[in-house]
N, C-alpha and C positions, 0 to 999 in steps of 0.2 A: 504398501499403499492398498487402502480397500478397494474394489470391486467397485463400488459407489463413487469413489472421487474420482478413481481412473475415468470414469466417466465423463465427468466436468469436463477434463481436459483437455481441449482443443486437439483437431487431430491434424490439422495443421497453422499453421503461425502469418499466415497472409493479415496478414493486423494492420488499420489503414495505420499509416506515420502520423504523429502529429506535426504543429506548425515547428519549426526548429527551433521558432524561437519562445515559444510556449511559457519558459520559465520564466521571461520579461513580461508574461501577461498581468499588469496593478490588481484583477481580479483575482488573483491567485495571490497574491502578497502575504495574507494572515494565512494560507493554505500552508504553502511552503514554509513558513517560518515556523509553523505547529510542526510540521514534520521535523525541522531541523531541532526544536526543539523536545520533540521526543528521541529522536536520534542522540544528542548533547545527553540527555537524560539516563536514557538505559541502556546505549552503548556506548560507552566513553572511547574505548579503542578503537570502533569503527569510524564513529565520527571524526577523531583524529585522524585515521589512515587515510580520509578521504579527502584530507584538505589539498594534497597535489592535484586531482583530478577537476576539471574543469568544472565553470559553473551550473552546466545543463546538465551534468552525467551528478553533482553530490545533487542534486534536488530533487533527480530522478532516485538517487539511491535512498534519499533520506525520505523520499514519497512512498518508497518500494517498503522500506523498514517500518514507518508507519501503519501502513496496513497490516505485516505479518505479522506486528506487535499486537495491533488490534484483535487480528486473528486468535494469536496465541494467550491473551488474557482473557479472552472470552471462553477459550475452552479451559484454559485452568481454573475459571473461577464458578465452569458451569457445577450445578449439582450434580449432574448425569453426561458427564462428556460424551459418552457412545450415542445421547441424543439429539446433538447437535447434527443438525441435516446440513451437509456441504452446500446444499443446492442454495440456502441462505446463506451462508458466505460469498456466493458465485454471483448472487443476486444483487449482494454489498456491491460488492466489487463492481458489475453493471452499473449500477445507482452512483458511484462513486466516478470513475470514468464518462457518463453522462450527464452528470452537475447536479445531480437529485440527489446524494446522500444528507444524512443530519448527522455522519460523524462528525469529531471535532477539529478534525487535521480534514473535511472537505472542503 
């Protein structure tokens, strides 16, 4: 891990909770369903393993996969990966847990 990201990362995890029941929220409905469908999509195994676990924890898992996919296709597909700044990822991610992003799983 560089020097630069170590940074990003929280140096503790006091993270407010959200509502429990968050995944029932109609405003999230095409959210969640992108996510599941890019989980269905790029990882077939995972998606499968996850069908035992409850409703809130695959929507959580398939919201979680969504973004690292987003992550990780942007720097494979950058011209110059070494110039991708974390801080704009970090920012995503802000934007995205705050209702502001224009991804397409937000």
């Amino acid at each position: 891990m560089t020097p630069a990201l170590r940074q990003l990362l929280p140096t503790t995890w006091d993270a407010p909770q959200p509502d429990p029941s968050w995944y029932k929220n109609p405003a999230l409905k095409d959210s969640l369903e992108a996510c599941r469908e890019i989980t269905r999509h790029h990882a077939t195994s995972f998606y499968f393993s996850s069908f035992p676990l409850s409703r809130e924890k695959k929507c959580a898992a398939y919201a979680v996969y969504a973004f690292c996919r987003w992550v990780d296709d942007r720097i494979d597909e950058a011209p110059d990966p070494a110039k991708i700044d974390p801080r704009s990822v970090s920012g995503e991610l802000d934007k995205l847990l705050s209702g502001e992003s224009a991804l397409p799983f937000a």
